[in-house]
C-alpha positions in Angstrom: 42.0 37.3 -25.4 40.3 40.0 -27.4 42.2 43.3 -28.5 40.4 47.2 -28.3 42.1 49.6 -30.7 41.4 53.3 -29.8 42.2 56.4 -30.5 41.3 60.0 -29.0 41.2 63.7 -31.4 42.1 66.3 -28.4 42.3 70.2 -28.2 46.2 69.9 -27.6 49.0 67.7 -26.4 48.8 69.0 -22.4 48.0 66.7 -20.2 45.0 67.2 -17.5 44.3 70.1 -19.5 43.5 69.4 -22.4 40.1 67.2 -23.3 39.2 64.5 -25.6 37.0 65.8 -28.3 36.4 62.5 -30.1 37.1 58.7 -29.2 37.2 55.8 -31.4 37.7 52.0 -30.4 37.2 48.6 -32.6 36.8 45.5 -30.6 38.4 42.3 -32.8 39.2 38.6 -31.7 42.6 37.1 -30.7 42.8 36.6 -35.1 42.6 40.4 -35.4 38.5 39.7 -36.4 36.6 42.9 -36.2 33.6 42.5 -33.6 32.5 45.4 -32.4 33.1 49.3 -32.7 32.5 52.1 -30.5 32.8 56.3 -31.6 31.8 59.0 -29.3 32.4 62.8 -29.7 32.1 66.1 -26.7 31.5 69.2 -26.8 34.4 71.5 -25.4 34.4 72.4 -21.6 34.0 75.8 -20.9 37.2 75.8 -19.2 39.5 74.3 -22.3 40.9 76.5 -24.7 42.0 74.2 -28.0 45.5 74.9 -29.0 44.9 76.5 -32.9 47.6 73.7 -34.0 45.3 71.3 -33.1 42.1 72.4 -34.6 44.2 72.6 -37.8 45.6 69.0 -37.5 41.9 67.5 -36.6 40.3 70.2 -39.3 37.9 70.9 -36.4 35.9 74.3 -36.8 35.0 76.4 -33.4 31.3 76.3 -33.9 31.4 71.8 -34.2 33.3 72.1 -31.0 30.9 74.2 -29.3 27.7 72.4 -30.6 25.5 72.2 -27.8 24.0 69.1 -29.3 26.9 67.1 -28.6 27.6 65.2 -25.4 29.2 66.8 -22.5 32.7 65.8 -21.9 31.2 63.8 -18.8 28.2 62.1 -20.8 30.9 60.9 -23.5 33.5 59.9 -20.5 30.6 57.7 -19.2 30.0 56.2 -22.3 33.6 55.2 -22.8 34.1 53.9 -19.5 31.1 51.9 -19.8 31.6 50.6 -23.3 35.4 49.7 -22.3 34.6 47.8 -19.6 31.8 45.7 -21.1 34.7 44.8 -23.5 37.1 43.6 -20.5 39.2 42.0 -20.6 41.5 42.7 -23.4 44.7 44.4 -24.9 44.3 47.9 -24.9 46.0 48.8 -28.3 46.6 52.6 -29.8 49.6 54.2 -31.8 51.9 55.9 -29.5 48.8 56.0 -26.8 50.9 54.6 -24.3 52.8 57.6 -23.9 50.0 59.6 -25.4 46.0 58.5 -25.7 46.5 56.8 -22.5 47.5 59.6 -20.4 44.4 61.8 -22.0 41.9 58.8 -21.2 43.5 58.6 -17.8 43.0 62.0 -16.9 39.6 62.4 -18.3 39.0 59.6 -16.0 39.8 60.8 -13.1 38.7 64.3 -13.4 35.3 63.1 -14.3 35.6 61.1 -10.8 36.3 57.8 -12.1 39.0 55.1 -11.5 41.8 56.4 -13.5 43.6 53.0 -14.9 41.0 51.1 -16.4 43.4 49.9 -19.5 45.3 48.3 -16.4 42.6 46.9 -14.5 39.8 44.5 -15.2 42.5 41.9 -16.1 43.4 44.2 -18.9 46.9 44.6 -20.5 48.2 47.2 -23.1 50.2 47.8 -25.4 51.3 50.8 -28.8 51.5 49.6 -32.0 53.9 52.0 -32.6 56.5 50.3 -30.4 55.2 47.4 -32.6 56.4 48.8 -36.3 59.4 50.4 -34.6 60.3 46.6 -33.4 59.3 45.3 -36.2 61.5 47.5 -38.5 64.3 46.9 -36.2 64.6 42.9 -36.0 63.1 42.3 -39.3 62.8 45.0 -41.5 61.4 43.4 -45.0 57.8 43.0 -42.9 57.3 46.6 -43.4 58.0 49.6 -45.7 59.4 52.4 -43.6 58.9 55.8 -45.7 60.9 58.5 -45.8 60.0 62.1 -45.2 60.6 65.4 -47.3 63.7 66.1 -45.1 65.4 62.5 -45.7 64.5 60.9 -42.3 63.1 57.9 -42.1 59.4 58.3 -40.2 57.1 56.5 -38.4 53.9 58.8 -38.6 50.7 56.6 -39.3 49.8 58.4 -41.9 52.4 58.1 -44.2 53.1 54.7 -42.8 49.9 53.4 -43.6 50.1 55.0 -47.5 53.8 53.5 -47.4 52.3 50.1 -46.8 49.2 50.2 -48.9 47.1 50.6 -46.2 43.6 52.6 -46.2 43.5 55.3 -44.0 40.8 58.5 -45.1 40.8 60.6 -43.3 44.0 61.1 -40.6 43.6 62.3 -37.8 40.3 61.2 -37.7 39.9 58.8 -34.7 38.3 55.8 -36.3 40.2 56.2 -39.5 42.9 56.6 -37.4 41.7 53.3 -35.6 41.0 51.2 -38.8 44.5 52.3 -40.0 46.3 51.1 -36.9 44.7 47.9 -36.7 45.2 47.1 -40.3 49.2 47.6 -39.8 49.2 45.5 -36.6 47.4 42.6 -39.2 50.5 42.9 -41.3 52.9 42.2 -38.7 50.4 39.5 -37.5 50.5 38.1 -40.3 54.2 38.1 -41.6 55.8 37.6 -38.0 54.2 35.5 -36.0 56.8 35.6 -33.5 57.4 39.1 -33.4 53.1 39.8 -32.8 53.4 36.7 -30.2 55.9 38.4 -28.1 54.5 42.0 -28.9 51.3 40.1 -27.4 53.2 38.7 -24.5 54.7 41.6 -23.2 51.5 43.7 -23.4 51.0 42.1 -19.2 52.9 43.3 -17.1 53.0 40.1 -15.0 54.6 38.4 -18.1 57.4 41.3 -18.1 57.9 41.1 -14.4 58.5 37.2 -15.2 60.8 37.4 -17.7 62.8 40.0 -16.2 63.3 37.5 -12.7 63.5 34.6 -15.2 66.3 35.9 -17.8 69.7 36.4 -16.5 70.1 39.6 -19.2 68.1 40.7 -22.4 68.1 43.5 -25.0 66.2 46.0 -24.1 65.3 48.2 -27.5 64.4 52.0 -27.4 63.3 54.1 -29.9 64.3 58.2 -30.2 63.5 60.3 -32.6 62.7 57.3 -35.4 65.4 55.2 -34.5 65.7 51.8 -32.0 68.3 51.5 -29.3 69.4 48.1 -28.3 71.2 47.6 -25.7 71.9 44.0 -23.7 71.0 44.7 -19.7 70.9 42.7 -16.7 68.0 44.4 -14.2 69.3 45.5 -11.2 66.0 46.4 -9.1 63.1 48.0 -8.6 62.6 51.4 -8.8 62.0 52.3 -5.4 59.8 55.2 -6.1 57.7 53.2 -8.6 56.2 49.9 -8.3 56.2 49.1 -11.9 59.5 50.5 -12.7 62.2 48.8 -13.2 66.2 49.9 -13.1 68.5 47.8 -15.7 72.2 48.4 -16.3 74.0 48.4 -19.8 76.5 45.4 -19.5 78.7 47.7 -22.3 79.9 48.7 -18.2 82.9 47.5 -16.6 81.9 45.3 -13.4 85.0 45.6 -11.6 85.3 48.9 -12.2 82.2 49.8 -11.1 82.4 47.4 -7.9 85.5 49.7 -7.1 84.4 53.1 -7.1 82.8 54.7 -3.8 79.5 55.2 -3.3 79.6 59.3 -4.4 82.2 58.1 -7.8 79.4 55.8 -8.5 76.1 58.4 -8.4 78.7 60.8 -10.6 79.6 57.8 -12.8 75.3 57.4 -13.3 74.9 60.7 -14.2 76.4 61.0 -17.5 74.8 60.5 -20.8 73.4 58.3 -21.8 73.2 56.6 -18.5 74.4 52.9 -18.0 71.2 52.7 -15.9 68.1 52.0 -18.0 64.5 52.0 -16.6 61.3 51.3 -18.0 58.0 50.2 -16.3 56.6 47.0 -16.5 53.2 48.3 -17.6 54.4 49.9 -20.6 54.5 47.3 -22.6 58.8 47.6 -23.2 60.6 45.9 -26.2 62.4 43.2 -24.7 64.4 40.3 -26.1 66.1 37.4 -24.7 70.1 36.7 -25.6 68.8 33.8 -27.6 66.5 35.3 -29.8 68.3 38.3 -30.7 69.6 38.8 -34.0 73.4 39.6 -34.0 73.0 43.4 -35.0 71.0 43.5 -31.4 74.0 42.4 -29.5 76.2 45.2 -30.7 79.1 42.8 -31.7 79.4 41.2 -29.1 78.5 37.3 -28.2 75.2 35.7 -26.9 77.6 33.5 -24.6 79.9 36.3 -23.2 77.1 39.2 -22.8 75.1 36.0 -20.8 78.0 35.4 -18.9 78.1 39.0 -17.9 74.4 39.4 -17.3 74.8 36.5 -14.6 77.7 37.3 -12.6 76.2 40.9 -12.3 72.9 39.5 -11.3 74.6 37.0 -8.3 76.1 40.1 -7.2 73.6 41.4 -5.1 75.9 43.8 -3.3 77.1 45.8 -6.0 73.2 45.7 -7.4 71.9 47.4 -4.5 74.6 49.7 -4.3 73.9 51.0 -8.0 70.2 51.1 -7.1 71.6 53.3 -4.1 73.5 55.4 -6.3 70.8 56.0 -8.5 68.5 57.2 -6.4 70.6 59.5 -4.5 71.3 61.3 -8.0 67.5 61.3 -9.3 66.2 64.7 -9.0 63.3 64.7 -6.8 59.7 65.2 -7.8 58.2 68.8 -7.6 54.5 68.4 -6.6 52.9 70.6 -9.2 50.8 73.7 -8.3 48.0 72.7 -10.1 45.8 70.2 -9.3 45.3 68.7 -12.9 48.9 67.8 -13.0 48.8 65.7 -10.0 47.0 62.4 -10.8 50.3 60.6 -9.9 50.5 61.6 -6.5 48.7 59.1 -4.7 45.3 56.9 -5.3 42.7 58.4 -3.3 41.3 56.4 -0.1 39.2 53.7 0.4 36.6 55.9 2.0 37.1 58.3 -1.1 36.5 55.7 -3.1 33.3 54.9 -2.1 32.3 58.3 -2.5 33.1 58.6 -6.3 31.5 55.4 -6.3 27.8 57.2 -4.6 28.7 60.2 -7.0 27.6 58.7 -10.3 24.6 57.0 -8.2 23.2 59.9 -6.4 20.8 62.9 -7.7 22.7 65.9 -8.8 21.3 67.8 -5.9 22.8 65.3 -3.3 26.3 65.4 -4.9 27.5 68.1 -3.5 27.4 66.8 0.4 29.2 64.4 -1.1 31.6 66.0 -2.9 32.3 68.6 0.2 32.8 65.4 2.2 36.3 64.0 0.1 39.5 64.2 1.9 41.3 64.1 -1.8 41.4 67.6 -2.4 41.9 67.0 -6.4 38.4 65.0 -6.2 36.8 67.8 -4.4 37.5 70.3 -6.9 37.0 68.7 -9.9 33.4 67.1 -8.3 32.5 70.8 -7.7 33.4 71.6 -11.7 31.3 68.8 -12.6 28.7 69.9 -10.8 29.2 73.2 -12.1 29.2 72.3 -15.8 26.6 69.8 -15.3 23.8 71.3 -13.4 25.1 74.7 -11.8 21.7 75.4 -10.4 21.9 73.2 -7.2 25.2 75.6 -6.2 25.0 77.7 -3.6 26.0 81.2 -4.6 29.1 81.3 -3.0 30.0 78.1 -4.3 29.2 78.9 -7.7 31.1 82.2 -7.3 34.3 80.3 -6.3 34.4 78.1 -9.2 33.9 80.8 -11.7 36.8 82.9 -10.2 38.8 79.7 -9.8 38.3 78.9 -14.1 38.7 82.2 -14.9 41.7 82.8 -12.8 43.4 79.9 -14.7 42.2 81.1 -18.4 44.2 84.7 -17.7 46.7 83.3 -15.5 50.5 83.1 -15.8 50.2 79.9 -18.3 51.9 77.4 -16.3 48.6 75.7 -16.5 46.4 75.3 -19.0 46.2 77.6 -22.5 45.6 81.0 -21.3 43.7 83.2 -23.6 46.4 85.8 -24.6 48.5 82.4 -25.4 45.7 81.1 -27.8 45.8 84.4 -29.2 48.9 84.4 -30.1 49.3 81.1 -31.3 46.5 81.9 -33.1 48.7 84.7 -35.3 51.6 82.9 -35.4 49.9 79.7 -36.8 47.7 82.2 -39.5 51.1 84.3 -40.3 52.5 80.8 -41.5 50.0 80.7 -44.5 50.0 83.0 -48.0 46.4 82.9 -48.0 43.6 83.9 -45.0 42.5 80.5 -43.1 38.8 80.3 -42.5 39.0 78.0 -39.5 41.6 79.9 -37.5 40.1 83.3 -38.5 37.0 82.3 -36.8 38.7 80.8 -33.8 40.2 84.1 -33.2 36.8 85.6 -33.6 35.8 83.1 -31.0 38.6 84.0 -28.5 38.2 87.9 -28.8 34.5 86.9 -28.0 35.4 84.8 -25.1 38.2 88.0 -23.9 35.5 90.4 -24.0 32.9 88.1 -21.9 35.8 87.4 -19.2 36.7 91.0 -18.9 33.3 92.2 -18.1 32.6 89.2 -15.4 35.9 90.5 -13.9 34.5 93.7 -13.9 31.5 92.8 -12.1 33.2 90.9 -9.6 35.3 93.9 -8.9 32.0 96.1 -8.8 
């Protein structure tokens, strides 16, 4: 199977709020072979403030973003959904894009009225090359220099991973540099354990995961926080009943008969402590798993591969006491508040079939027959964000009062109570508190701020004339 390693440059960390601004990807063999590569860039929405932090970590000036010769955000999400798929299947690679890049392309997806999980379809798998260092620092640490940073913690950045390890890297937080740098890392694990990239490999499908899990009486499960891996021998206990993919493990550090002896409320109390003895992790996410028998002692925490096994099966046979810890669980789990805005809500629920094959007639149809077809969604997250496409992509075919509500509806959300996205009095004063950090003026964030008092004036006055 080949491998895509990709990487996005966004205005800010907030996702379904936030855009991608610039998208890299390089194509190689199953030897880590370069093939192909793949770099797009967008324009900003009109919509999207950029947070200032972030045009100073991507060194990204106000007028480039704002280049009208650039793509729109739904030309360039075309062409990555295209050029993605024409690369199916394959592992979909990044650093820290699992819990990151992943969750921008995902959203970008769908707002643009696309299937949202293409890195999980197509007979794709995925996996984060940061999880890769991290494990590969953790059971064999001499594969790769781990710097230090100016504070005296140990870090996993790329940037000063990849100068740690000799590795070319340009321009950071560029997205192919970023791309090149990330691939070139995961070819030194490749290369000086085998094993470790096999199993990194392996567990990039989720089938495999779901496999070993049913297979495997127990297994070290390893977590990383703040720099730093977490092993800790489990025995899975279920399925997460609210998640398909997720899975619920428990810590065999517990006592079993003391556990199968407390009632049903001393139990959900018992799994609300911290840490939890209840671990979960999702299939899909690529998790750093490894068996009893290939664990290196410092994994096991002391104990023995023989009598943490032994413990793993007798918990697993008991599937009373496994169901009433899933129980337990569950009845102590917070519940999940639907969001009030519609960006934040790509996780609750896929859209229907007959949904689906409107998106589908969407991207087919003339731009003056998509809004029948747009008005005609059930999902009401696909209806508005096929009326904002249609707004930023050829406004003319809206009817007035359409057009009206869209414009009130984005400007409502750039001076509203910043729940949402970045408001403009919060860019502002990011803005100043980013340029107060620094002895001398800042070019780039001076003109940003020019740009946002710009953009304040021009809202004011449509407000105005709304209210006239």
């Amino acid at each position: 199977m080949s491998f895509v390693f990709f990487d996005t440059e966004t205005t800010g960390l907030k996702r379904g709020f936030d855009q991608i601004l610039h998208f890299a990807a390089v194509r190689t063999d199953e030897n880590l072979n370069e093939v192909a590569r793949f770099e797009t860039r967008s324009r900003l929405q009109p919509h999207v403030l950029p947070h200032p932090s972030a045009l100073r970590t991507n060194g990204l000036p106000i007028e480039s973003l704002t280049d009208s010769s650039l793509p729109s955000h739904y030309t360039m999400v075309e062409d990555i959904r295209r050029t993605l798929i024409s690369w199916s299947p394959a592992v979909f690679v990044g650093f820290n894009s699992i819990r990151f890049d992943e969750e921008m392309l995902r959203h970008a997806l769908f707002q643009c009225l696309y299937p949202a999980y293409l890195t999980s379809n197509h007979r794709n798998c995925r996996a984060d090359a940061l999880s890769l260092v991290m494990a590969a620092d953790a059971v064999s640490p001499a594969q790769l220099v781990v710097p230090v940073s100016e504070e005296g913690r140990r870090t996993f950045r790329l940037q000063q991973l990849a100068a740690a390890n000799g590795v070319a890297h340009a321009r950071a937080h560029d997205a192919m540099s970023d791309v090149l740098a990330t691939l070139e890392l995961s070819r030194l694990v490749y290369r000086r354990s085998p094993e470790l990239w096999q199993r990194f490999v392996r567990f990039s499908n989720k089938a495999t995961v779901a496999d070993f899990i049913e297979v495997e009486d127990g297994f070290v499960l390893t977590e990383f926080f703040g720099g730093q891996a977490y092993h800790t021998s489990v025995v899975c206990i279920g399925r997460d009943p609210d998640q398909a993919n997720g899975r619920l493990c428990l810590s065999l550090n517990e006592d079993m008969g003391r556990l199968a002896a407390m009632s049903d409320l001393e139990l959900q109390v018992h799994l609300t402590q911290k840490p939890s003895p209840i671990r979960r992790f999702r299939i899909n996410a690529a998790p750093t798993l490894t068996a009893f028998y290939d664990a290196p002692e410092h994994m096991l925490d002391g104990g023995s591969m023989g009598a943490t096994g032994d413990r793993a099966c007798l918990m697993k046979a008991d599937t009373g006491l496994c169901a009433r810890l899933v129980a337990a669980y569950m009845a102590a789990r917070e519940p999940y508040a639907l969001s009030p805005h519609l960006e934040e809500r790509i996780y609750s629920g896929f859209p229907g079939p007959a949904d689906e094959a409107r998106i589908a007639a969407f991207h087919d149809a003339r731009w003056e027959d998509r809004l029948a077809i747009v008005q005609g969604m059930e999902d009401e997250r696909l209806r508005w964000f096929g009326l904002r496409l249609i707004y930023f992509e050829a406004r003319s075919v809206l009817p007035e009062p359409t057009r009206l509500e869209v414009e009130r509806y984005l400007t409502d959300q750039m001076t509203g109570d910043g729940s949402g996205c970045l408001t403009i009095d919060q860019a502002m004063a990011e803005t100043e508190r980013v340029l107060g950090e620094f002895a001398s003026p800042d070019d780039l964030l001076i003109q940003y701020r020019t740009y946002l008092q710009d953009r304040l004036a021009r809202l004011e006055a449509y407000r105005t004339r709304l209210i006239a």
